[in-house]
TORKOL-4160 file (C-alpha; in steps of 0.2 Angstrom, whole numbers, padded with zeros to 4 digits, m for minus):
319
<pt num="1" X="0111" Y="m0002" Z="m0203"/>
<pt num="2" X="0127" Y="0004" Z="m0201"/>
<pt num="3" X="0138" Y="0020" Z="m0203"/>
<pt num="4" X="0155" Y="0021" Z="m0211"/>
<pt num="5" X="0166" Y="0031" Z="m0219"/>
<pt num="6" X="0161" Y="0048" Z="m0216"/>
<pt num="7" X="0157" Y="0059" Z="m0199"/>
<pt num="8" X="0144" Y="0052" Z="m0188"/>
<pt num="9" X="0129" Y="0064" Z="m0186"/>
<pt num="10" X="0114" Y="0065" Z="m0174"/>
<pt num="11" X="0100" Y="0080" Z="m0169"/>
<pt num="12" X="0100" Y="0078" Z="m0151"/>
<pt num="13" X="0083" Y="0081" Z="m0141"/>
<pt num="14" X="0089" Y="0085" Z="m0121"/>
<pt num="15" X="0084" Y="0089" Z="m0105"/>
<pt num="16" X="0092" Y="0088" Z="m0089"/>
<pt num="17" X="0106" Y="0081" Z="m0079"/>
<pt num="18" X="0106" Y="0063" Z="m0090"/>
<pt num="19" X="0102" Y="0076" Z="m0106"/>
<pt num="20" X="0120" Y="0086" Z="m0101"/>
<pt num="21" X="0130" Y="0068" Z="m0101"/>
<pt num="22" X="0125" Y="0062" Z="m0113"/>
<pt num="23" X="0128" Y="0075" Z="m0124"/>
<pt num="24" X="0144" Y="0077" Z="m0117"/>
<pt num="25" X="0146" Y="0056" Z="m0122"/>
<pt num="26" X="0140" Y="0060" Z="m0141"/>
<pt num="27" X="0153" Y="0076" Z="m0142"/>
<pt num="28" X="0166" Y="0063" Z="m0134"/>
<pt num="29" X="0164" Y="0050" Z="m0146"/>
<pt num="30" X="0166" Y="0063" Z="m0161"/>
<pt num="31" X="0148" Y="0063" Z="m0167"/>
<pt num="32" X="0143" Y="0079" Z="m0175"/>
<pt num="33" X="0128" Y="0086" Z="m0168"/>
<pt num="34" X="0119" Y="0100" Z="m0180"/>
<pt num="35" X="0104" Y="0104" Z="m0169"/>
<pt num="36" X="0103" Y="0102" Z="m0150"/>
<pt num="37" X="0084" Y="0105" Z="m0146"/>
<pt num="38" X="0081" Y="0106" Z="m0128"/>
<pt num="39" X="0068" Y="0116" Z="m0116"/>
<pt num="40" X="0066" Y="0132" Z="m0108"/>
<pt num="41" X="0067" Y="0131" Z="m0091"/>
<pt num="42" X="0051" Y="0134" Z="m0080"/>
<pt num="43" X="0052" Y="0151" Z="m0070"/>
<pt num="44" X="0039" Y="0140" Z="m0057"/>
<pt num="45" X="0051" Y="0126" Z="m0058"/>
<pt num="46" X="0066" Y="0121" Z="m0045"/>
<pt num="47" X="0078" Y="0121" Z="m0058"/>
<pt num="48" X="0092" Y="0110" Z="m0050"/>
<pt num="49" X="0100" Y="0102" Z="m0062"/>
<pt num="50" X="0112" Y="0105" Z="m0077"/>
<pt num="51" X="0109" Y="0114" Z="m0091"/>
<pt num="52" X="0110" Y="0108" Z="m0109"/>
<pt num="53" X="0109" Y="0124" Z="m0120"/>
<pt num="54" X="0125" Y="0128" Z="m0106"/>
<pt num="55" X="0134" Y="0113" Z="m0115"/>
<pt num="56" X="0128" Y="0119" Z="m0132"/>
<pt num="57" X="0133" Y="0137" Z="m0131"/>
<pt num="58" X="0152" Y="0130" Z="m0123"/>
<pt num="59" X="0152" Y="0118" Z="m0139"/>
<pt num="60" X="0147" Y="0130" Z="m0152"/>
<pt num="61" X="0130" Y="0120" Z="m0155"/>
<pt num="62" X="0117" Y="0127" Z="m0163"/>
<pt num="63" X="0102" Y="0128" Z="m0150"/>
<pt num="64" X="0083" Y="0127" Z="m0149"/>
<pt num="65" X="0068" Y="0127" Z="m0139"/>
<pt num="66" X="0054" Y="0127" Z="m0149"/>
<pt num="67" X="0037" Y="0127" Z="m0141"/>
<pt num="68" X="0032" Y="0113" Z="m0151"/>
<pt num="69" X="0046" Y="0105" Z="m0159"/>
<pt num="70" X="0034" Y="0093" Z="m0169"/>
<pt num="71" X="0028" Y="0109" Z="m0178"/>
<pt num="72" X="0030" Y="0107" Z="m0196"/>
<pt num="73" X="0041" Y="0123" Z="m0200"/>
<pt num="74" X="0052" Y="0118" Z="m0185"/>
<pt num="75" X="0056" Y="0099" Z="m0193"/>
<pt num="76" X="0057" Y="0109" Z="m0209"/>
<pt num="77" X="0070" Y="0120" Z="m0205"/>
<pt num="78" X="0079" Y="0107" Z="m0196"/>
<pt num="79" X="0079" Y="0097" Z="m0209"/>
<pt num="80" X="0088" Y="0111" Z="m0221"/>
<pt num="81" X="0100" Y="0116" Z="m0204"/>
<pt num="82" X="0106" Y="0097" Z="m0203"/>
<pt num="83" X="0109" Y="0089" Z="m0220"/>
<pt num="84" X="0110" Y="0069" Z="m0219"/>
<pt num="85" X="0105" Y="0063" Z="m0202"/>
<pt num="86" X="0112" Y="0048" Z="m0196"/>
<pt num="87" X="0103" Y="0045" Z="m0177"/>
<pt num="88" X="0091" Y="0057" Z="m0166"/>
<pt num="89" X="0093" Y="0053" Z="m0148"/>
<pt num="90" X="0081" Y="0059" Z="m0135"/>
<pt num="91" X="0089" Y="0061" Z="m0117"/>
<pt num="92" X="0075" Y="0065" Z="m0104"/>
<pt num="93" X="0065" Y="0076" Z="m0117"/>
<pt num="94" X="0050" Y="0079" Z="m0108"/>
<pt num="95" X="0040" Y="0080" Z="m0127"/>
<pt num="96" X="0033" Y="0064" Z="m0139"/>
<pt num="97" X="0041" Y="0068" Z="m0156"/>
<pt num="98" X="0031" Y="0065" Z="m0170"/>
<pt num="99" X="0034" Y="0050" Z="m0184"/>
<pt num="100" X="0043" Y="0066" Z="m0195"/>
<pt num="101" X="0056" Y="0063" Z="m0181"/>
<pt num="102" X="0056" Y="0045" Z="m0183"/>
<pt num="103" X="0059" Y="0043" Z="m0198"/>
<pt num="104" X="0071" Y="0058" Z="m0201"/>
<pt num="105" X="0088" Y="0047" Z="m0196"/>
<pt num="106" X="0096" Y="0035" Z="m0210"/>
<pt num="107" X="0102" Y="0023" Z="m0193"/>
<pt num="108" X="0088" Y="0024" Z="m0181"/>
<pt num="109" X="0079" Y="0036" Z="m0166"/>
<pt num="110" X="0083" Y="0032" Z="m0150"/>
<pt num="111" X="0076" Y="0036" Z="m0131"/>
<pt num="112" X="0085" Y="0035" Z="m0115"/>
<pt num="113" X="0073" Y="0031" Z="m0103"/>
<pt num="114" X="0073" Y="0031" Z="m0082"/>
<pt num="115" X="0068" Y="0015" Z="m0077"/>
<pt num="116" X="0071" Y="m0004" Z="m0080"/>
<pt num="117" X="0056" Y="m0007" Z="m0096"/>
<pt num="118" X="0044" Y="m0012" Z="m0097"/>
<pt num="119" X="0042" Y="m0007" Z="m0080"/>
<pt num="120" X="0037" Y="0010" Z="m0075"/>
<pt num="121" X="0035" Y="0017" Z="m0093"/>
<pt num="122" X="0030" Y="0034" Z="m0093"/>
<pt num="123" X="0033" Y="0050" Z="m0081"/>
<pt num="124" X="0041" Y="0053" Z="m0065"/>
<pt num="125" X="0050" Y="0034" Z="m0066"/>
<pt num="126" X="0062" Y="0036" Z="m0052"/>
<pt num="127" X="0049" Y="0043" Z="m0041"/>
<pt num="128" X="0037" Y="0032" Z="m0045"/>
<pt num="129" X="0051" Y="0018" Z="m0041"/>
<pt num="130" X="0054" Y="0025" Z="m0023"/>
<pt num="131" X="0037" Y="0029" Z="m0021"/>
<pt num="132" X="0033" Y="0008" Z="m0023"/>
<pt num="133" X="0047" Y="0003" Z="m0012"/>
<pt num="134" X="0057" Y="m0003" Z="m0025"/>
<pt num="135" X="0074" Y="m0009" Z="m0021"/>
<pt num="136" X="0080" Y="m0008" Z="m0039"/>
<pt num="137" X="0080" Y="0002" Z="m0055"/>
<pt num="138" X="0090" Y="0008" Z="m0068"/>
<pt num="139" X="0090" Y="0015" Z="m0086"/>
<pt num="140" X="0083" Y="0010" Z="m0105"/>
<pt num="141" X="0091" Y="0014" Z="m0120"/>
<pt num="142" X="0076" Y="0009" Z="m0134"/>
<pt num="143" X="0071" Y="0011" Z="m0149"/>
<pt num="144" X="0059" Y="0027" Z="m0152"/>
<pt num="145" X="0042" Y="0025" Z="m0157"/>
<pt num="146" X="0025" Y="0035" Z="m0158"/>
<pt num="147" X="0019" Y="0026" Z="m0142"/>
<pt num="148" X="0030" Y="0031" Z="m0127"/>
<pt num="149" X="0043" Y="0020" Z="m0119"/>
<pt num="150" X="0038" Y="0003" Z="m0130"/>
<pt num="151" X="0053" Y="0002" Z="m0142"/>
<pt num="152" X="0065" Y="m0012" Z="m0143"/>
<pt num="153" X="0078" Y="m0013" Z="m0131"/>
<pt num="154" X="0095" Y="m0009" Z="m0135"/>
<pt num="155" X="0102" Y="m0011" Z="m0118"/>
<pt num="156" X="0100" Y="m0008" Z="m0100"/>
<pt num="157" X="0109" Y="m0006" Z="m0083"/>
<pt num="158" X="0104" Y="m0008" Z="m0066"/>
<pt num="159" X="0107" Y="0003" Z="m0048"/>
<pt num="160" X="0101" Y="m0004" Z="m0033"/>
<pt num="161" X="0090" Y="0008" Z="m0021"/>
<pt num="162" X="0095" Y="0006" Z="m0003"/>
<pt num="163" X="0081" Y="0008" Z="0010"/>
<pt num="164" X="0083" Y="0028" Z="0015"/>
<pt num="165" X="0090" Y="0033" Z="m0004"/>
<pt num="166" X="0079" Y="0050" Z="m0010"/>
<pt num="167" X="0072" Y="0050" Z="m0027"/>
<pt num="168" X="0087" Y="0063" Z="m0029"/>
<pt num="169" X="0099" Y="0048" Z="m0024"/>
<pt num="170" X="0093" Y="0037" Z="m0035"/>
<pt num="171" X="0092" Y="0049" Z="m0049"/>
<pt num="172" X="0108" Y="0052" Z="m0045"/>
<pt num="173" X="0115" Y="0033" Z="m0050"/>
<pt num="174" X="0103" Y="0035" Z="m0066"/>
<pt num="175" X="0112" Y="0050" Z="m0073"/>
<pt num="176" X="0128" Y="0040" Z="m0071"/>
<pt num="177" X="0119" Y="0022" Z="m0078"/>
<pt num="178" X="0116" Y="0033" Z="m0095"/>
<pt num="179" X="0131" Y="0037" Z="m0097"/>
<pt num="180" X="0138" Y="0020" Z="m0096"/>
<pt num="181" X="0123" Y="0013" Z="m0106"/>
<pt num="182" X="0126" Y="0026" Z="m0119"/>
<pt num="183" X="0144" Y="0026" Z="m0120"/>
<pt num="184" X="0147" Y="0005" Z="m0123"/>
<pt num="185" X="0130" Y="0004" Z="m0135"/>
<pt num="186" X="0136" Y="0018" Z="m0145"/>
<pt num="187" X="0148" Y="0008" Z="m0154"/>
<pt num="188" X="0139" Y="m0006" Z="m0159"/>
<pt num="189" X="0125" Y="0008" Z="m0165"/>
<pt num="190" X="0136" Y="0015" Z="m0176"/>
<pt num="191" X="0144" Y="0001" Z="m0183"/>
<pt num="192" X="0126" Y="m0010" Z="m0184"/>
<pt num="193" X="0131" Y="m0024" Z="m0175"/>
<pt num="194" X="0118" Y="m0018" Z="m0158"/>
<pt num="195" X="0106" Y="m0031" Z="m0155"/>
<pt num="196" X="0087" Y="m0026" Z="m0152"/>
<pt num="197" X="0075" Y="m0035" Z="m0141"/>
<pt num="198" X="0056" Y="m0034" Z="m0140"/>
<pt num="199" X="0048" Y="m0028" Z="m0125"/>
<pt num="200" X="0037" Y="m0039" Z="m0114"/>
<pt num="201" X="0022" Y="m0031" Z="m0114"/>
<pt num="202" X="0013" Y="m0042" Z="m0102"/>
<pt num="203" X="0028" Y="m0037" Z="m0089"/>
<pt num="204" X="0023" Y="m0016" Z="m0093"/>
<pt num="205" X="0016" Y="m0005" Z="m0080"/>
<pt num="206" X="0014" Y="0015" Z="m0084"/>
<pt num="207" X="0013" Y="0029" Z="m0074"/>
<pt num="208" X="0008" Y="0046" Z="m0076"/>
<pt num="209" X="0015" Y="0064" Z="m0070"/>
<pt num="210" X="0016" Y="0071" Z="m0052"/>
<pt num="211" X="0009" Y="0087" Z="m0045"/>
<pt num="212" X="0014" Y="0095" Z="m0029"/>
<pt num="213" X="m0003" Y="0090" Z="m0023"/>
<pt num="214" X="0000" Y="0072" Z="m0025"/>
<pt num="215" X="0012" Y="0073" Z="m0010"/>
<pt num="216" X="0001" Y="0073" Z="0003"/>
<pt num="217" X="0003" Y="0059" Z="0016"/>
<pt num="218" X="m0015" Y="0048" Z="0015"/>
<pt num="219" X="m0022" Y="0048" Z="0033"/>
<pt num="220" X="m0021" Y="0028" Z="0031"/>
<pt num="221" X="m0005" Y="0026" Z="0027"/>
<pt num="222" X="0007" Y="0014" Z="0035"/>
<pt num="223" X="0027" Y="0016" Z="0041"/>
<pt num="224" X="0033" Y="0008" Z="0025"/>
<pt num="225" X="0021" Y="0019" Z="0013"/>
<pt num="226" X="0025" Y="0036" Z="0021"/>
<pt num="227" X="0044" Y="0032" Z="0021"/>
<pt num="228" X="0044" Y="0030" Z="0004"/>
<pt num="229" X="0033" Y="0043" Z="m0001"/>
<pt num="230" X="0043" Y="0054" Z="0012"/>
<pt num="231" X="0062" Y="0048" Z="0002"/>
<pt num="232" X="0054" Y="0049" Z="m0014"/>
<pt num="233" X="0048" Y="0066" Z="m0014"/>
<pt num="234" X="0062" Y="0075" Z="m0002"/>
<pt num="235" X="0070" Y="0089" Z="m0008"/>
<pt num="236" X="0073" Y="0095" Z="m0022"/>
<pt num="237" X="0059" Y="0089" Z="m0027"/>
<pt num="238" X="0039" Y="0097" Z="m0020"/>
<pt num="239" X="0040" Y="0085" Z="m0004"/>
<pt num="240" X="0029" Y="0076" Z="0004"/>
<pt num="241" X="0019" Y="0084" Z="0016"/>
<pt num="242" X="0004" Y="0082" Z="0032"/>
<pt num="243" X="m0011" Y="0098" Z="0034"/>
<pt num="244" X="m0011" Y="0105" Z="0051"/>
<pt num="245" X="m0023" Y="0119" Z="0055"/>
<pt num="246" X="m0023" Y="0124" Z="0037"/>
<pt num="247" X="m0006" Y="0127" Z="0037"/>
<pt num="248" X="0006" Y="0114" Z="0025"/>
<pt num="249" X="0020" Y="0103" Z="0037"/>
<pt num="250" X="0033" Y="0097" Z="0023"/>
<pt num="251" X="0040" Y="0081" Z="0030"/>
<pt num="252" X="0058" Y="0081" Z="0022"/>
<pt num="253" X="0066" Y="0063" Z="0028"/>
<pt num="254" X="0059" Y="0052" Z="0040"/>
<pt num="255" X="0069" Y="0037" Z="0050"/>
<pt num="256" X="0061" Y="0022" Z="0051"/>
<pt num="257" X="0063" Y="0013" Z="0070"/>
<pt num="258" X="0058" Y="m0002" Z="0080"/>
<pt num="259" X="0053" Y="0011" Z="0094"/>
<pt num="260" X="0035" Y="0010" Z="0099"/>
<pt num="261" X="0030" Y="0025" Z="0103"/>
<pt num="262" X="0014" Y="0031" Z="0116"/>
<pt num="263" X="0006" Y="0046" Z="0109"/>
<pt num="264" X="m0012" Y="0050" Z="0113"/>
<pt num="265" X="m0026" Y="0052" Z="0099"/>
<pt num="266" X="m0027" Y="0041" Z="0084"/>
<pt num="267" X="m0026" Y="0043" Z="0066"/>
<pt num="268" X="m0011" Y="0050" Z="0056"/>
<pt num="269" X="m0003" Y="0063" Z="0070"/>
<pt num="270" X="0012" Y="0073" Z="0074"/>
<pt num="271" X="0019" Y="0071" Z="0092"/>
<pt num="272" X="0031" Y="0080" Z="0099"/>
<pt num="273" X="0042" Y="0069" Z="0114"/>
<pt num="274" X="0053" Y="0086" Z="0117"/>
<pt num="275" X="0066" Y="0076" Z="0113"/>
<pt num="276" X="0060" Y="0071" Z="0094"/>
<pt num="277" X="0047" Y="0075" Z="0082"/>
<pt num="278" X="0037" Y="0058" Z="0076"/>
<pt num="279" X="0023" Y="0055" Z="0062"/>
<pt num="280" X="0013" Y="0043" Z="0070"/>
<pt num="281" X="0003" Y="0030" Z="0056"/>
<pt num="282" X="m0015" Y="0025" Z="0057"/>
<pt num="283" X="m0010" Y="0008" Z="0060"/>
<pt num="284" X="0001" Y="0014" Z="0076"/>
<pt num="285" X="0019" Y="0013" Z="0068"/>
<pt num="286" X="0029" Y="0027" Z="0070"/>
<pt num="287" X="0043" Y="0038" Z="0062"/>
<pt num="288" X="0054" Y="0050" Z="0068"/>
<pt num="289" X="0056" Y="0065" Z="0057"/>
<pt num="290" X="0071" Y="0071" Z="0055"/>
<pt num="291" X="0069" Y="0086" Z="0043"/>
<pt num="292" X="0052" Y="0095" Z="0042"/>
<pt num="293" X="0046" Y="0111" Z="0040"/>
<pt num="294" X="0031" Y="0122" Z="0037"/>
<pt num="295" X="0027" Y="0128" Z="0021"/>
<pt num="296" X="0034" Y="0146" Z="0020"/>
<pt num="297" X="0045" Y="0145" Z="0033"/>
<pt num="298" X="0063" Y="0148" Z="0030"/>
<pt num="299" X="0069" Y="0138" Z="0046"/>
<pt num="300" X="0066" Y="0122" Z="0051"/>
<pt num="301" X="0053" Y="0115" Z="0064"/>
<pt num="302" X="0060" Y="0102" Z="0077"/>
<pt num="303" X="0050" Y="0095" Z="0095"/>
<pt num="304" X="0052" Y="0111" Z="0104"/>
<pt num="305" X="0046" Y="0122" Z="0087"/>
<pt num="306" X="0031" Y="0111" Z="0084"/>
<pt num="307" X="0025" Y="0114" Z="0101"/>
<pt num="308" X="0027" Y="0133" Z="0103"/>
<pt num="309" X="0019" Y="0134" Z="0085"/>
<pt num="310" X="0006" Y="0122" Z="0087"/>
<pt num="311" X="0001" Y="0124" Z="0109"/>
<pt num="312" X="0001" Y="0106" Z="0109"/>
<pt num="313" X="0012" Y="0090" Z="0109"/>
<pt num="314" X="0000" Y="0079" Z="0098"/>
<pt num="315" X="m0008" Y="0085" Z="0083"/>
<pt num="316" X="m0019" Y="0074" Z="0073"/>
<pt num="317" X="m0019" Y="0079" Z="0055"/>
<pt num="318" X="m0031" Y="0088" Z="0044"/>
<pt num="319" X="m0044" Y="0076" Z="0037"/>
């Protein structure tokens, strides 16, 4: 379907650094936007990102953050603020919306989504990506439907991960990936000339939402698997972290070498040379850490640190 002569219109569900550009593309390209819905942010959260009701308020958008924006009142009155809609986006809108979304627009709902589909549907993507050692991902833009991330494809573009990118590197290259996705599929949207491609559904793999908690280093882990957990979890994000005497060591970027390192003990340890700090695996690979500290702790914790802290120069973990 396409839309012609008259103003293009679209209610806008976003969150985010990807939510702020691309509404920024939408306002670019002249599409009226009656409603921004977007969240509160989380007083518990790092908030360390752009804000969307920021862009709104510059634009003169009206604004809200509805605790349940699938409400029946809130599609009501959205409804009556907007008039004729032609598209809803969602741009890392952390909520499902409901089929009264769906089927709201005249042209078509539409997701922007943080990984290459079908792989890594659900939460988390580009964690999840770095996480599995991945060394390429990219963005989605698909049709919305009542089951997460499964639309048609509209398009996609790639970004490679290099081997000691953080998830916040890599979700840096995403947030630029949607604008470019957004900005050359917008056209052919509009105009109904943008192609739609079914999902593979034998090729899908989900993944669900990360705690804090989840970012503790398993006591079996090799090199590989604790780089990337290390990288894909680094700041800002909650880290990924090692138990020592009770006390939480956050392990903030790790390097992986060929040095073989002598350390006594076994099991997952920290040993301190003086001269560097090192995670030791299970297997007997090593890492040097680079950045760690203990949760807490406004400083840093290096060689000589650890061992004034700890009386020792080999720790093995808490089991």
């Amino acid at each position: 379907m396409s839309v012609t002569g008259r103003a293009v219109s679209a209610i806008v569900f976003a969150y985010h650094d990807v939510g702020v550009r691309c509404l920024r593309v939408l306002l670019d390209a002249g599409v009226r936007v009656p409603l921004v819905v977007t969240h509160r942010d989380d007083p518990g959260e790092n908030v360390w990102f752009g804000s969307v009701e920021d862009v709104a308020t510059e634009r003169g958008l009206p604004c809200a953050a509805p605790d349940d924006p699938n409400a029946t009142a809130f599609v009501a009155s959205a409804r009556e603020l907007s008039g004729p809609i032609d598209f809803v986006f969602s741009f890392y809108y952390r909520r499902m919306l409901a089929a009264a979304w769906l089927t709201l627009p005249t042209a078509g709902a539409f997701n922007l989504h943080g990984s290459l589909l079908p792989k890594y549907r659900g939460r988390s993507p580009v964690n999840w990506a770095v996480i599995h050692g991945e060394r390429e991902t990219g963005v989605t833009l698909h049709v919305m439907d009542e089951k997460p991330d499964r639309g048609a494809i509209v398009d996609q573009f790639a970004v490679p991960i290099l081997g000691d990118d953080t998830g916040r590197d890599v979700f840096g290259k995403i947030v630029v990936a949607a604008e470019i996705v957004l900005a050359r599929s917008l056209p052919k949207l509009i105009d109904g000339t943008a192609q739609f491609v079914p999902q593979n559904s034998a090729d899908a793999s989900y993944f669900g939402g990360r705690r804090p908690e989840d970012g503790r280093i398993p006591p079996d882990a090799g090199v590989h698997q604790i780089h990337n957990l290390v990288r894909a979890l680094a700041p800002p994000y909650p880290g990924a972290f090692v138990m020592v005497g009770g006390r939480r060591i956050l392990i903030d970027r790790t390097l992986h070498t060929a040095d073989r390192v002598e350390a006594p003990g076994q099991g997952l340890r920290l040993y301190s040379d003086r001269a560097a700090l090192w995670l030791l695996a299970a297997n007997g690979g090593a890492l040097r850490i680079l950045a760690a500290r203990v949760e807490g702790d406004a400083a840093p914790i290096d060689a000589n640190g650890f061992e004034r802290r700890f009386s020792s120069c080999c720790i093995r973990t808490d089991p």
